[in-house]
N, C-alpha and C positions, 0 to 999 in steps of 0.2 A: 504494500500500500504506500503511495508517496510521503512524502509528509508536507507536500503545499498542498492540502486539499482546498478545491475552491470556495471561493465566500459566495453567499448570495448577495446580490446587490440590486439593485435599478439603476437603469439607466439615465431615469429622469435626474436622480441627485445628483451625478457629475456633472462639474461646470466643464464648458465648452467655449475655453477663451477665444480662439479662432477656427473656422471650419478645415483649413489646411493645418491646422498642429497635427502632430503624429499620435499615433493613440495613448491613451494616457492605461496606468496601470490597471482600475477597475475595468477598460473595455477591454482590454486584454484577457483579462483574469472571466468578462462575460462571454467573452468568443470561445473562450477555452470550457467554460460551463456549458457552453450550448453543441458543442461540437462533442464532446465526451458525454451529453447526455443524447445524444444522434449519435451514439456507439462509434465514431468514426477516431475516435485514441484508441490505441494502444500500446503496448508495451514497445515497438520496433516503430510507430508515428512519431516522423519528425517535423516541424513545424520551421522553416528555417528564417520563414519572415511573413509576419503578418500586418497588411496592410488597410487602410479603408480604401471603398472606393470616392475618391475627389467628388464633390459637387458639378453642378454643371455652371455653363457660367451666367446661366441667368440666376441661378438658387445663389452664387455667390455674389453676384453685385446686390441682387433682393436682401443679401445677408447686413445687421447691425449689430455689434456690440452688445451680448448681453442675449440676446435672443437665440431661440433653440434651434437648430439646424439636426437634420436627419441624417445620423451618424453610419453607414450602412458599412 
């Protein structure tokens, strides 16, 4: 059994200071819960870089400071 087992979390309580920052710990740690509970870990799954997909660039010029954007 590892010993990082993952936290629950929401995604809504991460702040999301800009739509291009790189993923922050908790979406990491939610991709890795949602993927391991879709059976798709295991013991020889290696993961070598996890990315979002970018916005588009109307969602990012529509984007301000402080407001939620769909982290996908």
């Amino acid at each position: 059994m590892p010993h990082h087992a993952p936290q629950p979390i929401t995604l809504d309580a991460i702040p999301t200071p800009h739509p291009l920052d790189p993923l922050t710990g908790p979406e990491i740690a939610a991709a890795r819960a949602i993927l391991s509970s879709a059976g798709l870990l295991g013991e020889s799954v290696r993961v070598p870089m996890l990315l979002p997909d970018e916005p588009t660039r109307s969602e990012l010029a529509a984007w301000a400071p402080g407001a939620p954007i769909d982290r996908r």
